[in-house]
C-alpha positions as CSV (number, residue, x, y, z in Angstrom):
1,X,-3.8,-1.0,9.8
2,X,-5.6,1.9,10.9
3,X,-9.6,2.5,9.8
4,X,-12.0,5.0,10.4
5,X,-15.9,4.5,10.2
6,X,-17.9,7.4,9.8
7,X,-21.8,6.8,10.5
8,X,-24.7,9.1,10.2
9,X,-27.9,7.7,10.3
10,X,-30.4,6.6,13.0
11,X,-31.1,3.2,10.9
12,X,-30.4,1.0,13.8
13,X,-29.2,-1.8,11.1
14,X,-26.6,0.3,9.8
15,X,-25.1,1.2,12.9
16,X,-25.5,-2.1,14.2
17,X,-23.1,-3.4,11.2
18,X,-21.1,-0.4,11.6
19,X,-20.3,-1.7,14.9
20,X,-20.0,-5.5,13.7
21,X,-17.4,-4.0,11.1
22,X,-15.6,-2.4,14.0
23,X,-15.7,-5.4,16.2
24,X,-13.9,-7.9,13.1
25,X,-11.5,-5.4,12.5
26,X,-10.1,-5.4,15.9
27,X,-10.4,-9.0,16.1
28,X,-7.8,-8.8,13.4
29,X,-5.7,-6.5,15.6
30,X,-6.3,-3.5,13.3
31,X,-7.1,-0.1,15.3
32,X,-10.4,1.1,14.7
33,X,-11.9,5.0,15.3
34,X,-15.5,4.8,14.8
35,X,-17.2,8.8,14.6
36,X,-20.7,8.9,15.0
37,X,-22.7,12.1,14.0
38,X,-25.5,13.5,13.6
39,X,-28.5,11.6,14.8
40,X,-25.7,8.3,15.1
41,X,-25.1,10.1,18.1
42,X,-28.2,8.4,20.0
43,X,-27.2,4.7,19.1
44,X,-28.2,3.6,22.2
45,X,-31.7,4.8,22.1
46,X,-32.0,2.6,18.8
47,X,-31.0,-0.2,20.4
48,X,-34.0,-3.6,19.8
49,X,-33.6,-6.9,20.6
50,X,-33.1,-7.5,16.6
51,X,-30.6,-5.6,16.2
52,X,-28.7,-5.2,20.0
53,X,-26.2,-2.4,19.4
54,X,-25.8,-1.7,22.9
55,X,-24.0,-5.0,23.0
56,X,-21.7,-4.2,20.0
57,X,-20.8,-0.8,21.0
58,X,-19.6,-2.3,24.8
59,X,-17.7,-5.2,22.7
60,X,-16.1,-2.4,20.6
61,X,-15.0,0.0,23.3
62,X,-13.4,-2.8,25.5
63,X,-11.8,-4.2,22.7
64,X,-9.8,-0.8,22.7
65,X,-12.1,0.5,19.6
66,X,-12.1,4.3,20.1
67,X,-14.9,5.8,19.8
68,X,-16.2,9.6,18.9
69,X,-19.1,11.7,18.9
């Protein structure tokens, strides 16, 4: 199946799960576009060691998620 997530927020919890999500779904060989806007955008910059969404995000885009911005 194809999915879409959509995130705008700068709650690093949410986009850290956003990016979990992501990460399942491909696992189960579904294609995954995640679109981040608005202050999403800076993900990276939200990034903690409680919530490590730099490491999710690099999972995602070499599992072949696609990612926008």
């Amino acid at each position: 199946m194809n999915y879409a997530l959509i995130a705008c927020t700068d709650n690093p919890e949410i986009i850290w799960n956003c990016f979990r999500l992501g990460n399942l779904m491909l696992e189960q060989m579904d294609e995954v576009t995640m679109f981040l806007d608005g202050p999403s955008v800076n993900y990276a910059t939200l990034s903690s060691e409680k919530y490590p969404i730099n490491d999710q995000a690099k999972l995602f885009t070499l599992s072949e998620g696609v990612l926008q911005a």
